[in-house]
C-alpha positions as CSV (number, residue, x, y, z in Angstrom):
1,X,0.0,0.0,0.0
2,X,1.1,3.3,-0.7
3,X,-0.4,6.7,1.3
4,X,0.0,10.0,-0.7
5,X,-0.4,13.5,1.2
6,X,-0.3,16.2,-0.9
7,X,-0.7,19.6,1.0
8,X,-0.1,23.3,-0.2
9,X,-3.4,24.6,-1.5
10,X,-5.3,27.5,-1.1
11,X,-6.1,30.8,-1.9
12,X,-4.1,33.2,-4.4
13,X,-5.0,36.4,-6.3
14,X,-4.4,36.0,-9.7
15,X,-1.0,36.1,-11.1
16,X,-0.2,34.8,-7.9
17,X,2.1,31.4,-7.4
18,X,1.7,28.6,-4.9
19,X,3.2,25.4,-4.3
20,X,2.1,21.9,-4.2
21,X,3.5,19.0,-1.9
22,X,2.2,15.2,-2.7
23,X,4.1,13.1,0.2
24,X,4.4,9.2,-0.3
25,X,4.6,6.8,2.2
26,X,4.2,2.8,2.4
27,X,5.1,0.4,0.2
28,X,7.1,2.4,-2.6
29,X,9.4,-0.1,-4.8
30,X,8.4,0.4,-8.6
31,X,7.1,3.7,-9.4
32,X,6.0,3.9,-12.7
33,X,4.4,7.6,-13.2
34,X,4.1,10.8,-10.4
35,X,1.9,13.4,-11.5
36,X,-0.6,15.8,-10.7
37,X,-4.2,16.3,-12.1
38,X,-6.9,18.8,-11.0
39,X,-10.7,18.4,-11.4
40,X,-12.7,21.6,-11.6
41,X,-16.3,22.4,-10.8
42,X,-18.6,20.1,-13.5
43,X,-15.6,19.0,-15.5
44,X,-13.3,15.8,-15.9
45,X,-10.4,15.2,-14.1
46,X,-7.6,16.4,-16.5
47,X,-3.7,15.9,-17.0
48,X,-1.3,18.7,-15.6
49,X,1.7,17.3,-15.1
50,X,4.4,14.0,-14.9
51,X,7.8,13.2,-14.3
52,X,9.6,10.3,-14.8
53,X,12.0,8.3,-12.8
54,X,14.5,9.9,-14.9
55,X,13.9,13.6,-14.2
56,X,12.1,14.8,-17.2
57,X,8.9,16.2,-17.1
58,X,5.6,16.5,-19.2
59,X,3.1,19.4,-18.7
60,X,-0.3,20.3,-19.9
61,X,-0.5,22.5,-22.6
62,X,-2.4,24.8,-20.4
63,X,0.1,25.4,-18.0
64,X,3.5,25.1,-19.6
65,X,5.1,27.9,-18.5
66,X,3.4,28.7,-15.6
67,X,3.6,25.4,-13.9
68,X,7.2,23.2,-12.8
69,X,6.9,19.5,-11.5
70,X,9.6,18.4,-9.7
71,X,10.6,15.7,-6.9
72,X,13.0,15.2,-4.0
73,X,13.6,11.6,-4.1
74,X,14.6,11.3,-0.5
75,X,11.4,12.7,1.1
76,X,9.4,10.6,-2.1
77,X,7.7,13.8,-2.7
78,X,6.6,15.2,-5.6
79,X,6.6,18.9,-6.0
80,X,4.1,21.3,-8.3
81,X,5.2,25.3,-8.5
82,X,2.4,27.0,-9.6
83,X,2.9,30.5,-11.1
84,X,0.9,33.0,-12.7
85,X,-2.0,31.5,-11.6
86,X,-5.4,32.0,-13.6
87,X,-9.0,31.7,-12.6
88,X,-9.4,29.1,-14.9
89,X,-6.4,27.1,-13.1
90,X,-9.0,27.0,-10.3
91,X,-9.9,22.9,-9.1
92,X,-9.1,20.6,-6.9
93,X,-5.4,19.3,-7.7
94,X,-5.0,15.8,-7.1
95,X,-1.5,13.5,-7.1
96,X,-1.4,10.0,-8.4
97,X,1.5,8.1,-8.2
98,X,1.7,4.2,-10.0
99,X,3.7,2.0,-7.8
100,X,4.2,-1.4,-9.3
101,X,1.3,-1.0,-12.1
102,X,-1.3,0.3,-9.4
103,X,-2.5,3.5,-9.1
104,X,-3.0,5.7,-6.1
105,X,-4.7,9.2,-5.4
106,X,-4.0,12.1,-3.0
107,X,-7.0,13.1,-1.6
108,X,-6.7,16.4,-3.5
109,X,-6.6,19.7,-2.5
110,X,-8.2,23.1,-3.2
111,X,-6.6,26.0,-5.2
112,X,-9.0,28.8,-5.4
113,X,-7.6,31.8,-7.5
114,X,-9.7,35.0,-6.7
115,X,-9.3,38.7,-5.8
């Protein structure tokens, strides 16, 4: 079993930054994919961002840019810098790690972007 935490959310202005924590904890042998998604009000869960075991990173179109993923391998934590934030980057941003071919899900946690 793996546990992810992710922690770091709240409320910014727009053009304002924040940053993302998704902790892991447990079993953690094979990861296969560390990411982050978000999920805003009546809409599917889309893609933000993923890095591989090897460093490099993939990010939404939306948010390349704006947005950095990156890890610290000896806290397994997984890192999302958030900058020039948008109202439209508004949702609830969720991690999901795959750990020997299953896949697992932060709880999520708000970003609201607002003045």
């Amino acid at each position: 079993q793996v546990q992810l935490v992710e922690s770091g959310g709240g409320l910014v202005q727009p053009g304002g930054s924040l940053r993302l924590s998704c902790a892991a904890s447990g079993s953690i042998f094979s990861i296969n994919f560390m990411g982050w998604f978000r999920q805003a009000p009546g809409k599917q869960r889309e893609f933000v961002a993923h890095i591989s075991r090897s460093g490099s990173t993939n990010l939404a179109d939306s948010v390349k840019g704006r947005f950095t993923i990156s890890r610290e391998n000896a806290k397994n934590t997984v890192y999302l810098q958030m900058n020039s934030l948008k109202p439209e980057d508004m949702a609830v941003y969720y991690c999901k790690w795959i750990v020997t071919g299953r896949d697992y899900w932060g709880q999520g946690t708000q970003v609201t972007v607002s003045s």
